[in-house]
C-alpha positions as CSV (number, residue, x, y, z in Angstrom):
1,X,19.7,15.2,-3.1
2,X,21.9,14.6,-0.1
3,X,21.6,10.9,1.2
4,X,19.5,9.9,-1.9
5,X,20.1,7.3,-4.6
6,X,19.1,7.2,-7.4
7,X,17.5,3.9,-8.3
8,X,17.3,4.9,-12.4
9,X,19.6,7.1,-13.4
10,X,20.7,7.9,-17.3
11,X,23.5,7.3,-19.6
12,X,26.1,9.3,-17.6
13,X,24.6,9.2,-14.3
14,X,22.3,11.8,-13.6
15,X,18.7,11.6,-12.7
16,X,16.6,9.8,-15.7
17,X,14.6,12.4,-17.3
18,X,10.9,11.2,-17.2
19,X,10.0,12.3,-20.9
20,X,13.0,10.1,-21.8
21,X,12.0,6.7,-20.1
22,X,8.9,7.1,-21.2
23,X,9.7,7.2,-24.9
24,X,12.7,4.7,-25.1
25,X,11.8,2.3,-22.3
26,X,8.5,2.7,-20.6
27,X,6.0,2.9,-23.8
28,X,8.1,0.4,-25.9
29,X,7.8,-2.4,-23.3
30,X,4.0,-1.6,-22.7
31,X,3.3,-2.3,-26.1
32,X,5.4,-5.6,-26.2
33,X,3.4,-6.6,-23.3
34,X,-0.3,-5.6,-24.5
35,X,0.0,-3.1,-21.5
36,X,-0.7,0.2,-23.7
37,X,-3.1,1.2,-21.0
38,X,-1.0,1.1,-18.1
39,X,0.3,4.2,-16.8
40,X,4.0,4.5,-15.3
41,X,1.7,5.9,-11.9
42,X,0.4,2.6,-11.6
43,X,3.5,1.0,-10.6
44,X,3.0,3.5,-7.5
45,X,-0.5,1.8,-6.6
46,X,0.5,-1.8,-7.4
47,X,3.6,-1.6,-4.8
48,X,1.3,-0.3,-2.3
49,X,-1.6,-3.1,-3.0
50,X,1.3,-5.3,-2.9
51,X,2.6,-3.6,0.7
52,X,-1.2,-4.1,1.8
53,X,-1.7,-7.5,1.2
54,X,1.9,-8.3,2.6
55,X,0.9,-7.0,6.2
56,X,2.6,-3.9,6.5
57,X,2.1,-1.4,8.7
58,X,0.0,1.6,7.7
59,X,2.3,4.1,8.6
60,X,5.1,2.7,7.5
61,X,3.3,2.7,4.2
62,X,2.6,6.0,4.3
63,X,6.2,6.8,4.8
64,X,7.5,4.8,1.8
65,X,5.0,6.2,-0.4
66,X,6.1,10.2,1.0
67,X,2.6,10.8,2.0
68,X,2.3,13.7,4.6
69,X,-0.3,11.9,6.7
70,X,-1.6,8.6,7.1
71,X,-5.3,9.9,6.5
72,X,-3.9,10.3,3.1
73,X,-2.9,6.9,2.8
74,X,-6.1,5.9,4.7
75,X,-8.1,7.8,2.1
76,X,-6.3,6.3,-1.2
77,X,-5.9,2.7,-0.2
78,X,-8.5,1.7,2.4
79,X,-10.5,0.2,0.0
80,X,-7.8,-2.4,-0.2
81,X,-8.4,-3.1,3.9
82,X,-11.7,-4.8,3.9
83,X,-10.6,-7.6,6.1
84,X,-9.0,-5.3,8.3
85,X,-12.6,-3.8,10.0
86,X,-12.8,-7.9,10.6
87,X,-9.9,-8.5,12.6
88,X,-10.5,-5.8,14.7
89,X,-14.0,-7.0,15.7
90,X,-12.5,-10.9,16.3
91,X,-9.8,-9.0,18.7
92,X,-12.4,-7.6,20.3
93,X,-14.4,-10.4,20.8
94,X,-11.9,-12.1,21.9
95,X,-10.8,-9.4,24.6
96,X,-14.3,-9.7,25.6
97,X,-14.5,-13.1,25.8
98,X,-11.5,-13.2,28.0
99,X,-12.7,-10.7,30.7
100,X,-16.2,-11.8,31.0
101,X,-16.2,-15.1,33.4
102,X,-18.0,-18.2,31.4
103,X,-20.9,-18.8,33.8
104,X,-21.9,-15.1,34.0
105,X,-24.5,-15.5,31.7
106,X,-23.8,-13.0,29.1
107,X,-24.0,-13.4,25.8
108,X,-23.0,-11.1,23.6
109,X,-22.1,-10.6,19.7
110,X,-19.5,-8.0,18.5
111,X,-20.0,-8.2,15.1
């Protein structure tokens, strides 16, 4: 693990065995939450919802989360990126908009 830190490690410093966590930290404060549910993956998904709706850039989402291509990412949290197919058509409008001279006579709706 050259270059790496470890964010969590255990009593004496080496990586946090999962099975461990899980049992003595991870479960215990699901349960004092009302959380039982939740699985430890989820944390994975939330921090890239939470990537999402802070405006970061897909590839540099797809990089944090170690994902090998950004179809992948694409694939897994596009759903999140409704409002993103709307920007895109308002650019273009405007780019449109901006070329065509006002008294040409065109009309024309990109959406």
């Amino acid at each position: 693990m050259e270059g790496e830190t470890l964010v969590f490690t255990g009593p004496n410093g080496a990586p946090l065995r999962r099975s461990n966590f899980a049992r003595r930290v991870w479960r215990p404060a699901l349960k004092r939450a009302g959380l039982e549910h939740v699985s430890f993956h989820a944390l994975r998904h939330s921090a890239a919802a939470f990537m999402i709706a802070g405006g970061a850039d897909a590839k540099k989402i797809q990089r944090r989360l170690g994902h090998a291509t950004i179809r992948m990412t694409y694939d897994l949290y596009g759903h999140l990126l409704p409002e993103a197919d709307e920007e895109v058509a308002a650019g273009l409008e405007n780019l449109w908009r901006a070329a065509v001279p006002t008294d040409a006579g065109v009309v024309v709706e990109l959406r």
